[in-house]
C-alpha positions in Angstrom: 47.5 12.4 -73.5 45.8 9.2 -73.9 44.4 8.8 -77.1 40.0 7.4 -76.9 37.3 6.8 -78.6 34.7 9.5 -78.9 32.2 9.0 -76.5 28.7 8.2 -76.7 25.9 10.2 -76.3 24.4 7.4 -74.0 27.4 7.3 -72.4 28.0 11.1 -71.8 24.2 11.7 -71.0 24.7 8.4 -68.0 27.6 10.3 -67.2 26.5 13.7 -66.4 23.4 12.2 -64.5 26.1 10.0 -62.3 28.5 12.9 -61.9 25.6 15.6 -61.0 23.2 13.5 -59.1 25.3 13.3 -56.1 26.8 16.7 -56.6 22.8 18.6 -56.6 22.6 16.5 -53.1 25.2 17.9 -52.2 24.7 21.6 -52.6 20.9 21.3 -52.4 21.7 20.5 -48.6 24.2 23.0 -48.3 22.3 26.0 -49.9 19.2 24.3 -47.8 21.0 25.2 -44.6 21.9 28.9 -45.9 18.4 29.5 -47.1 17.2 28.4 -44.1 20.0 29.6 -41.6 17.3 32.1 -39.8 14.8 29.0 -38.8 17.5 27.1 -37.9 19.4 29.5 -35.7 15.8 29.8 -33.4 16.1 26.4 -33.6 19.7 25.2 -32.5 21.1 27.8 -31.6 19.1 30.9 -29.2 20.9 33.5 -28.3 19.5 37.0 -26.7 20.5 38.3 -29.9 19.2 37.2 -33.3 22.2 38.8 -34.5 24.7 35.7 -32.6 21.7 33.2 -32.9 22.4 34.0 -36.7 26.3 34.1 -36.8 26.5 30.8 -34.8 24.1 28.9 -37.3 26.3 30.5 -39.9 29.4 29.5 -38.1 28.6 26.1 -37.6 28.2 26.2 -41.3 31.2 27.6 -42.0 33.2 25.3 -40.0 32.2 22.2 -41.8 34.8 23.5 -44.5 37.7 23.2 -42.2 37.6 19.3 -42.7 37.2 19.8 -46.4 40.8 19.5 -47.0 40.8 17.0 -44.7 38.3 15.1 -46.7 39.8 15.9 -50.2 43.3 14.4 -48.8 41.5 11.5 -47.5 38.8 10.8 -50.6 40.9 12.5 -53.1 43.9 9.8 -53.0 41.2 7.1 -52.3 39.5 8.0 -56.6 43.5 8.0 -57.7 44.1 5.0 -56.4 40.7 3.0 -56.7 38.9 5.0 -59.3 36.5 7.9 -59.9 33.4 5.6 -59.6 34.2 4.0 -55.9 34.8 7.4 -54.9 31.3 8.7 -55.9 29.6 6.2 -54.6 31.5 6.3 -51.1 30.9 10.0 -51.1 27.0 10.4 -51.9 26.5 7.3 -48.9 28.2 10.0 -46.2 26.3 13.1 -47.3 23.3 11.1 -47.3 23.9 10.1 -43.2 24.7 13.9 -42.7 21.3 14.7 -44.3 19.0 12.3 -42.5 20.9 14.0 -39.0 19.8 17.4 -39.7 16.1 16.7 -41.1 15.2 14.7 -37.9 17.9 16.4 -35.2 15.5 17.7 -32.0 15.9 21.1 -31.4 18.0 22.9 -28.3 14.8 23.4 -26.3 14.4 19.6 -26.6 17.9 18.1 -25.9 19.8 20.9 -24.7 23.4 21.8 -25.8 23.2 18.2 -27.2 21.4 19.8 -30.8 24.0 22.0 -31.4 26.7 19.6 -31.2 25.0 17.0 -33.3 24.3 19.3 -35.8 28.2 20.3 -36.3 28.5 16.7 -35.8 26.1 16.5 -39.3 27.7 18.9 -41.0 31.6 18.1 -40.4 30.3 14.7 -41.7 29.0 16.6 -44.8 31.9 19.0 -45.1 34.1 15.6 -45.2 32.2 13.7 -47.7 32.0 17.1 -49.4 35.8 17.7 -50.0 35.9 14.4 -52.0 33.0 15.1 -54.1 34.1 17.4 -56.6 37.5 16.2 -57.2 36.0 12.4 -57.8 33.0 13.9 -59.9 34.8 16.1 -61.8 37.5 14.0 -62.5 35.1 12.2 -63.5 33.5 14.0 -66.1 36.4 15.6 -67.2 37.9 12.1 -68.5 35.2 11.3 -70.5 35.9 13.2 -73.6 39.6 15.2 -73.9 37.6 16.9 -77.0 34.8 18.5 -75.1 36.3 18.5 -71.7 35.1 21.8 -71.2 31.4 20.8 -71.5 31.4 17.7 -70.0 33.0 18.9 -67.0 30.7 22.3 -67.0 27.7 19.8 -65.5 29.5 19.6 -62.5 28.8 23.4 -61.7 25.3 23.7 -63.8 24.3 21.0 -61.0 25.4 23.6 -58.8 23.0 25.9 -60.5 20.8 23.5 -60.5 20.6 22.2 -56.8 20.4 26.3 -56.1 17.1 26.4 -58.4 15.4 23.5 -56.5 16.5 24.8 -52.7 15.0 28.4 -53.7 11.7 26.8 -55.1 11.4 25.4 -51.9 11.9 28.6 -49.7 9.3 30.2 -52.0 6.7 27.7 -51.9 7.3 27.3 -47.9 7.8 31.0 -47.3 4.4 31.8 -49.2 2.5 28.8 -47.2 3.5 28.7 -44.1 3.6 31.2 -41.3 6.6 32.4 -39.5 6.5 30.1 -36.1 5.8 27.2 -38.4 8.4 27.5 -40.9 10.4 28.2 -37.8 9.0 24.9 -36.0 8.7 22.4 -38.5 9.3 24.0 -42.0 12.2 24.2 -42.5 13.0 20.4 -42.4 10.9 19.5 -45.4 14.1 20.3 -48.4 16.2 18.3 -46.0 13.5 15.4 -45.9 13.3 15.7 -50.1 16.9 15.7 -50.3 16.8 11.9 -48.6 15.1 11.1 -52.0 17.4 12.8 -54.2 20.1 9.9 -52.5 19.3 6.8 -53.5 18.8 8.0 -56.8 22.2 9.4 -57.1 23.6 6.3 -55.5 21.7 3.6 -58.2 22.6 5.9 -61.1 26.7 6.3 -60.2 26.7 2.4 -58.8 25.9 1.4 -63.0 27.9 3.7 -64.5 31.6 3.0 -66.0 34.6 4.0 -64.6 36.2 6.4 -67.1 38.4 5.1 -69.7 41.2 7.6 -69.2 41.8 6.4 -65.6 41.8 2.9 -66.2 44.5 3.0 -68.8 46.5 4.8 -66.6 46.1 1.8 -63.9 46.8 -0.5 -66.8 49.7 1.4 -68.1 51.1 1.6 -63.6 51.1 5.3 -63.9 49.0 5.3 -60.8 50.8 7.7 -58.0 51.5 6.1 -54.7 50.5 7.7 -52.5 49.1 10.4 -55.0 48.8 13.4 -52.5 52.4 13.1 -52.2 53.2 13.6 -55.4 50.9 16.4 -55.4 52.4 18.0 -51.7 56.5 17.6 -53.4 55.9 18.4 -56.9 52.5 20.3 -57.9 52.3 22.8 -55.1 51.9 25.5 -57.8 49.2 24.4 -60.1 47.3 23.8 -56.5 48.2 27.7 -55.5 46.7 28.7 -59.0 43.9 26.7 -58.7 42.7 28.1 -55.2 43.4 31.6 -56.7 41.1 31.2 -59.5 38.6 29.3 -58.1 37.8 32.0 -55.0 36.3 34.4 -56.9 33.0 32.0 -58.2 33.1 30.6 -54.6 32.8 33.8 -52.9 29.5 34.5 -55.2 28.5 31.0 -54.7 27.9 31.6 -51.2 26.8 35.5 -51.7 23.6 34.0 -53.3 23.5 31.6 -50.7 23.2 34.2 -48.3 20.6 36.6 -49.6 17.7 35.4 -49.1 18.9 36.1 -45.1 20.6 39.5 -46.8 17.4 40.5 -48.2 14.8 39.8 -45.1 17.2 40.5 -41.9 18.9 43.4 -43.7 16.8 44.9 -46.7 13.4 44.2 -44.8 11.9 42.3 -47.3 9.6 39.8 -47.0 11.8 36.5 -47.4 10.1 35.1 -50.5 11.9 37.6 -52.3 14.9 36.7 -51.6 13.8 32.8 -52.1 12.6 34.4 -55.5 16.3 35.5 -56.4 18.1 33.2 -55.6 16.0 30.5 -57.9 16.2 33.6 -60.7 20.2 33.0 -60.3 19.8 29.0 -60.1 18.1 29.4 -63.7 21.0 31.3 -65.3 23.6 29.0 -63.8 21.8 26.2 -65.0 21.3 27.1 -67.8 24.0 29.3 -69.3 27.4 27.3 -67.6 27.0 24.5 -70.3 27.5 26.4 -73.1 30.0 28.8 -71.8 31.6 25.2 -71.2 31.1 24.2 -74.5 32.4 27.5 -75.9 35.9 27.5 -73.8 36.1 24.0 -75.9 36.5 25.8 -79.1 38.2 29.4 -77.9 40.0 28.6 -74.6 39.0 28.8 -70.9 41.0 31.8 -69.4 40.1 34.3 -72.3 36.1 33.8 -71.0 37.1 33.8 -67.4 39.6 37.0 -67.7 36.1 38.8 -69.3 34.0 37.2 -67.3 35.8 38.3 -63.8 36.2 41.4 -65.1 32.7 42.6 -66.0 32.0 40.9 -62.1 34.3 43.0 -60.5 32.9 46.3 -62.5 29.6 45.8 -62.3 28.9 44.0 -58.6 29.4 47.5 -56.7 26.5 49.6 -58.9 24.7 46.3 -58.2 24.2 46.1 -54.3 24.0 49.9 -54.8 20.9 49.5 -56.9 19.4 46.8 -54.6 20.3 48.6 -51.1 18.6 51.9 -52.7 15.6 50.5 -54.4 14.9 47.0 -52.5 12.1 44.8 -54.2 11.5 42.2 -56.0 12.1 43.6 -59.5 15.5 44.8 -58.6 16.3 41.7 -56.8 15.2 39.9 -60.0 17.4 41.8 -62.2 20.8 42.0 -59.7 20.2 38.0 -59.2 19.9 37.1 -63.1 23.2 39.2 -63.8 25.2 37.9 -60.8 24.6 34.5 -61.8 24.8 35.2 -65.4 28.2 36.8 -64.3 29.5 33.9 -62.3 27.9 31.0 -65.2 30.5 32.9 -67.6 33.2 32.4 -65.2 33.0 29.5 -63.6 31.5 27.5 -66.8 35.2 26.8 -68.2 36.3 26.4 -64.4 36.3 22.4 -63.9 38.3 22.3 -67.4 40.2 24.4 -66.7 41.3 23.2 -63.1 41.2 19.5 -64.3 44.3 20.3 -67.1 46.3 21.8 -64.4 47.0 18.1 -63.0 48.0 15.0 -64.6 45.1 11.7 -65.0 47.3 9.8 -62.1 47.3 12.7 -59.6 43.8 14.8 -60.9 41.3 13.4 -58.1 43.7 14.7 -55.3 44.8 17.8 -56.8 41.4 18.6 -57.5 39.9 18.1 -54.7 42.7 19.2 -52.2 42.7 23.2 -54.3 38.6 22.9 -54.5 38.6 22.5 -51.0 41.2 25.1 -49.7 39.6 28.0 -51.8 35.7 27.2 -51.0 37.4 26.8 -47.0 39.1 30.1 -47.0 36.7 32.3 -49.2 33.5 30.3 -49.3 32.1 28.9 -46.0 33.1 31.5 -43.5 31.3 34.1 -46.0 27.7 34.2 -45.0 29.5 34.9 -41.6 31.9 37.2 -42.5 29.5 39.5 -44.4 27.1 39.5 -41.5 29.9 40.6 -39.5 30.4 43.4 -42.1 27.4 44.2 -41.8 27.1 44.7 -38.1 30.2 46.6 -37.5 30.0 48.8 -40.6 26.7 49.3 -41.1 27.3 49.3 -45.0 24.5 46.5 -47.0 26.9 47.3 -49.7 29.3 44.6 -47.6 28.9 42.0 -50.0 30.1 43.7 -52.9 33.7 44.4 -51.2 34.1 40.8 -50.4 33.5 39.6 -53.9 35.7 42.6 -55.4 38.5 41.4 -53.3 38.0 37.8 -54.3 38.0 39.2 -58.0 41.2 40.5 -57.9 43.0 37.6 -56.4 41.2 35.5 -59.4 42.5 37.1 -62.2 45.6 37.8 -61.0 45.8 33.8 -60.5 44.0 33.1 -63.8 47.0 35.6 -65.6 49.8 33.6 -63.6 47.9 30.0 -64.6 48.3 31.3 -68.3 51.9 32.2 -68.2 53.5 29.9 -65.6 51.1 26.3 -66.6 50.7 27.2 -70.5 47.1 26.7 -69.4 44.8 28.1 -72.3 
C-alpha cells in the first residue's frame, strides 16, 4: 500500500460532499420513481389492471439495471484510466439529462406509446450513468485515508440513507397536500423537478475537488491497468463473485424500502403517507447510524459487524412483516422501518470498505463498479417487481420477508468465503 499523509479535515469534509452530492442525485431519483411508481404507472403506463399498470412502471424500472454493467464496464475503466474525479463529474452530467426527461416527459394520453418509450429511454440513461457512479465515488472516498477507509467510504451509502430521507419527506408533504387525481396529474413530478437543483450543485462541488492521492501515485508510479476491466475479467473474477454475494443482501432491503410505501397503500390499505412516513423513519437510521458502524469496522474489522449484522436481519425480518401484515399502522410501520434500516446501516456501513480492499488502486473503479452493478441488477431492480408478483400469485404480504431471507443467506455465505479465500477482515 501506498504510504500518505493524513488527510485533512477540510479535505475529507470537501470530499464526502463531492463523493455524496452526486450519489443523493442519484438515489433521490431512483427512490423518487419507486415512491412514486403508482402516479406514474396511471400516467405512462394504463393498463385495464392496476395490477400490470403497476408491474410495467416497475419493470421499466427494473430494466434500467440491465445496462448497469454495461455502464460500470464502460465508466468503470474510464476512473482507472483517467481518474476518480473525471469520472464523477461525467457521471452526475448524465443522470442529470435522465432527470430533466422524466420531470417534463408528457404523459401516454398525450403522446401515445411515445411516453413509455421515452421514459425507459430516461431511465436506461440513468441506469448507465448509474453503474459508473459508485465505483468512481467510492473509489473515491475510499482512497482518501487507508486509516479510516471504513468511514470515509461509509458516506457513500449514508447518502443513500440520506437521498431515501429527502424522497420520503417529499411523498409525505405531497401525499398530505394534495389530492389523489392531482398527485396523480401533476404531483408527482415536483421531487424530480427539486432533484434538477440538487445537479449543479453536485457538479460545482466534484468539479473543485482533488483527485485522490492514492490514484495519482499509482499513474505516476505506471501501475495504471490497460485496459483495466481486463485485468479484472482474466485475473480477479473471484473477488468480483464475493463482492456481488455480499453486496445482495443490503440491495435487496434497499429496494424493499423503496417499495413500501406502494406495499403499504396497494397491499396493507393504508393511506400512503404512511408508508412515505416509514420509509423517511428508515432514511434517518441509515443516515445516521452507517457512519459510525463505518467508523467502528475501522478499529474491529468489517466482516465481524456484517456476519452479526446479516444475521440478526435474517432472524428478525420474518416476525417483522408478520407484525406489520397483522397490525398495519403507522406505529408498527414506524417501528419495523427504524429496525430494518437500523439492520441494514449495521451491514452495509462497513460495505464500501470492505468491497474497495477486495481490488487493487489500479483496477478498484472497475471492479467496483462492474460487482456493484451485477448484484443491485440481479437482486435489486427487478425486486419491487418480483415481490409484486409474489404477491399476486401467492397471496402472502409476508412476500418480502422471503426475498430478503434468501438474499441473506447468499450474503453471509459470501462474506464467510471473502474472509477465508481474500484474507479480507
Amino acid at each position: 500500500m501506498n504510504a500518505e499523509k493524513p488527510v485533512s479535515k477540510s479535505r475529507a469534509r470537501h470530499a464526502v460532499l463531492a463523493a455524496t452530492a452526486g450519489n443523493t442525485l442519484e438515489w433521490y431519483d431512483l427512490t423518487s420513481y419507486g415512491f412514486f411508481a403508482v402516479s406514474i404507472s396511471k400516467a405512462f403506463f394504463p393498463a385495464g389492471d392496476p395490477t400490470v399498470s403497476l408491474m410495467l412502471a416497475f419493470g421499466t424500472f427494473g430494466v434500467s439495471y440491465l445496462v448497469r454493467p454495461l455502464g460500470a464496464l464502460v465508466l468503470g475503466t474510464y476512473a482507472d484510466r483517467t481518474g476518480r474525479k473525471a469520472a464523477l463529474l461525467l457521471t452526475i452530467r448524465l443522470m442529470m439529462i435522465g432527470t430533466l426527461l422524466i420531470a417534463v416527459m408528457p404523459t401516454y394520453e398525450s403522446i401515445g406509446i411515445a411516453a413509455p418509450v421515452l421514459i425507459l429511454v430516461a431511465r436506461l440513461l440513468q441506469g448507465f450513468s448509474a453503474g459508473g457512479e459508485f465505483g468512481s465515488a467510492t473509489a473515491f472516498l475510499a482512497e482518501q485515508s487507508a486509516d479510516r477507509r471504513g468511514f470515509m467510504a461509509s458516506w457513500q451509502f449514508a447518502s443513500q440513507g440520506l437521498a431515501t430521507l429527502l424522497a420520503a419527506t417529499f411523498g409525505t408533504v405531497l401525499s398530505l397536500s394534495l389530492s389523489g387525481p392531482q398527485l396523480d396529474s401533476w404531483g408527482w413530478r415536483i421531487p424530480f423537478f427539486v432533484g434538477l437543483l440538487i445537479g449543479p450543485v453536485g457538479y460545482l462541488i466534484r468539479r473543485h475537488v482533488p483527485e485522490t492521492s492514492e490514484f495519482v501515485e499509482t499513474a505516476e508510479a505506471g501501475d495504471v491497468a490497460t485496459p483495466p476491466v481486463r485485468q479484472v475479467l482474466r485475473s480477479q473474477k473471484l473477488p468480483v463473485l464475493l463482492m456481488v454475494g455480499a453486496l445482495v443482501m443490503s440491495t435487496a432491503v434497499t429496494y424493499v424500502i423503496v417499495y413500501m410505501p406502494t406495499y403499504a397503500h396497494e397491499v396493507l390499505g393504508l393511506p400512503s403517507s404512511v408508508g412515505f412516513i416509514g420509509a423517511a423513519v428508515s432514511g434517518v437510521a441509515l443516515t445516521t447510524i452507517t457512519p459510525l458502524i463505518g467508523h467502528l469496522s475501522d478499529r474491529i474489522g468489517r466482516i465481524k459487524i456484517m456476519l452479526i449484522a446479516g444475521t440478526a436481519m435474517i432472524l428478525s425480518i420474518y416476525p417483522l412483516f408478520l407484525l406489520l401484515s397483522g397490525s398495519p399502522s403507522l406505529l408498527v410501520m414506524g417501528v419495523v422501518m427504524f429496525l430494518l434500516g437500523f439492520l441494514k446501516a449495521c451491514y452495509f456501513g462497513a460495505l464500501p470498505a470492505l468491497m474497495s480492499e477486495a481490488f487493487p488502486t489500479a483496477t478498484r473503479g472497475t471492479g467496483l463498479s462492474l460487482s456493484y452493478n451485477i448484484g443491485v441488477m440481479s437482486f435489486g431492480g427487478f425486486a419491487p417487481v418480483v415481490i409484486t408478483w409474489m404477491i399476486a400469485v401467492t397471496g402472502s404480504h409476508l412476500s418480502p420477508s422471503f426475498y430478503i431471507m434468501v438474499a441473506g443467506a447468499l450474503s453471509l455465505a459470501s462474506l464467510l468465503a471473502a474472509r477465508r479465500f481474500l484474507a479480507l477482515r
